[in-house]
C-alpha positions in Angstrom: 94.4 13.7 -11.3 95.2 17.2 -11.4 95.0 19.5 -8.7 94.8 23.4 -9.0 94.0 25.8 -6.3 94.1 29.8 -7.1 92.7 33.1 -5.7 88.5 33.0 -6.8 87.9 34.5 -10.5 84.7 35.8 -11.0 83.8 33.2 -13.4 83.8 30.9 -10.9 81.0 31.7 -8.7 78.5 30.2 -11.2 80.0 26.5 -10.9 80.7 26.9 -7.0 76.9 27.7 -6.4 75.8 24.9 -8.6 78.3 22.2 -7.2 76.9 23.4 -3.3 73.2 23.5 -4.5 73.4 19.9 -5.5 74.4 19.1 -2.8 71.1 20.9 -1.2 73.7 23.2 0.8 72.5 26.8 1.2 75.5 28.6 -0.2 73.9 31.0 -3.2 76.1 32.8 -5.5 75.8 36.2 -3.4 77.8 35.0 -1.1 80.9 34.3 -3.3 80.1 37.0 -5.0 80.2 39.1 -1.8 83.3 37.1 -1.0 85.3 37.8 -4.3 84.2 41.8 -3.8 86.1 41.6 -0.3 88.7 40.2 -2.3 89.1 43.0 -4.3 89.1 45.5 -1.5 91.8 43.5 0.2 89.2 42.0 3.4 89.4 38.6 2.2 91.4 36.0 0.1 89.3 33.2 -1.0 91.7 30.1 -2.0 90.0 27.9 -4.4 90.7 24.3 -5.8 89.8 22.3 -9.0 90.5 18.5 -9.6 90.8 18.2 -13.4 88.8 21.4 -13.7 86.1 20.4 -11.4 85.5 22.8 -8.3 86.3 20.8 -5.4 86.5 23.3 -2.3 87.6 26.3 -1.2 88.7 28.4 2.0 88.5 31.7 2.7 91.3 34.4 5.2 89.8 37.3 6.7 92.1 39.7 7.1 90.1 41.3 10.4 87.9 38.6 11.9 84.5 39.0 13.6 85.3 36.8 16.9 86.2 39.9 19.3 89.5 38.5 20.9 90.9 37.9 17.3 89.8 41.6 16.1 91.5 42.9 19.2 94.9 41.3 19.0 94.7 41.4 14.8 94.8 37.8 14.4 93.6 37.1 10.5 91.0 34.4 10.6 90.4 31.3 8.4 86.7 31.3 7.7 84.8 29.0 5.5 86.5 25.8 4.7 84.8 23.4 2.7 86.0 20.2 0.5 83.0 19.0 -1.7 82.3 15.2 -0.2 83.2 13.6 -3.0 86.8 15.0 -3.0 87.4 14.8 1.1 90.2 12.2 2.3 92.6 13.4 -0.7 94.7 15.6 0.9 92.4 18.6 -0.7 91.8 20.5 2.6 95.4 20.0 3.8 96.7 21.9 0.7 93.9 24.5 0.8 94.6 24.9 4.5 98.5 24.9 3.8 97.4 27.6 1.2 95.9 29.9 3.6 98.1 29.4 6.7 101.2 30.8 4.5 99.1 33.2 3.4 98.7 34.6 6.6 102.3 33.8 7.7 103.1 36.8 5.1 101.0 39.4 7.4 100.9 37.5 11.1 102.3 35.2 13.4 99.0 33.7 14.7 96.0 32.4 12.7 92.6 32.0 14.3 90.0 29.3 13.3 86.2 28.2 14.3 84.7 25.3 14.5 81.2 23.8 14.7 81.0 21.6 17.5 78.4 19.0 16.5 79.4 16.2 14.5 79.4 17.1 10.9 82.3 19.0 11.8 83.8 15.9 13.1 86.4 16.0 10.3 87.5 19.7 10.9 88.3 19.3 14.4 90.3 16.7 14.3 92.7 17.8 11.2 92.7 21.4 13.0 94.4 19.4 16.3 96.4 17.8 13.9 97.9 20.8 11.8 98.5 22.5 15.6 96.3 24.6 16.4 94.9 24.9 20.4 91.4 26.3 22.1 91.9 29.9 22.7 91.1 28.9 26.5 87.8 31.1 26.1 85.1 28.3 26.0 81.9 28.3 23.6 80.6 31.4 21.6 77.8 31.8 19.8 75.5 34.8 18.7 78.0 37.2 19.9 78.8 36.3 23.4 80.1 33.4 25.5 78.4 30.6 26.9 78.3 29.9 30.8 77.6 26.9 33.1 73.9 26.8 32.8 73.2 28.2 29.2 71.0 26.6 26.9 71.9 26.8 23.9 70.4 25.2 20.0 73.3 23.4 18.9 74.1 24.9 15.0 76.8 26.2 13.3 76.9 28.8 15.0 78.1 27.5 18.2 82.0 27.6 17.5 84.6 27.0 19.9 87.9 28.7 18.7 91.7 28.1 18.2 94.8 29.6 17.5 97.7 28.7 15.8 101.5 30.2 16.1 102.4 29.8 12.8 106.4 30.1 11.2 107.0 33.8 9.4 107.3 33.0 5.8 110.8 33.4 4.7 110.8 30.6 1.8 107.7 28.5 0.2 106.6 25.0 1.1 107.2 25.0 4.9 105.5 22.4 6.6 102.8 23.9 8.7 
């Protein structure tokens, strides 16, 4: 099989929304759209892969992330990940990841991530401890604050608990991250 992963084109919004919405995944083709327009303004690079032409995932780097402590110390964020199920446990999101972490290598030091904490993201925590990275130390976050002893909270995707990676400064391709 052939593997391919590139910056988004806009022709490929059309087959990205179509391979989510089969899936039954609310992922419309505004939002890459959206996506590939902060592309072209520089806010965003959105890394996408094909397996013999077929879409099979994508992640996205934003250049100035939305979690305060990353905005404030100008740590780029990876935001987005996803592997279509039928192309997980191929070594697909390690590339795409490898992909965006020297990326960000090219600009910063440190690279910030999220993750769900219920278990559908089960697979993302563990390959992020894995690849390196650590909890920022600041606990749960969701809706734009921090959770405390005693919070209830509805437990969705967007309750993240975040993590940081130092990465190595890009002086030559293919580094093991």
């Amino acid at each position: 099989m052939n593997l391919h992963i590139r910056l988004l084109e806009a022709q490929d919004i059309s087959q990205i929304a179509a391979a989510f919405a089969a899936l039954g995944w609310n992922k419309p083709a505004s939002q890459y759209e959206r996506y590939f327009a902060e592309q072209e303004s520089g806010q965003r690079m959105v890394f996408v892969t094909f397996m013999d032409e077929v879409f099979a995932g994508y992640v996205t780097v934003q250049w100035q992330s939305h979690y305060p402590p990353f905005q404030q110390a100008n740590i780029p964020e990876i935001v987005d990940f996803n592997v279509l199920p039928q192309f997980r446990r191929q070594g697909i999101g390690s590339r795409l990841m490898d992909e965006a972490e020297q990326a960000v290598a090219q600009r910063s030091s440190v690279v910030g991530i999220g993750v769900g904490l219920y278990a559908d993201y089960g697979s993302a925590q563990r390959m992020y401890i894995r690849r390196g990275y650590i909890p920022d130390g600041r606990g749960l976050y969701a809706h734009g604050q921090w959770m405390k002893y005693g919070n209830q909270v509805v437990v969705d995707d967007d309750l993240i608990l975040c993590f940081t990676k130092t990465l190595k400064r890009e002086g030559r391709k293919g580094h093991e991250a």
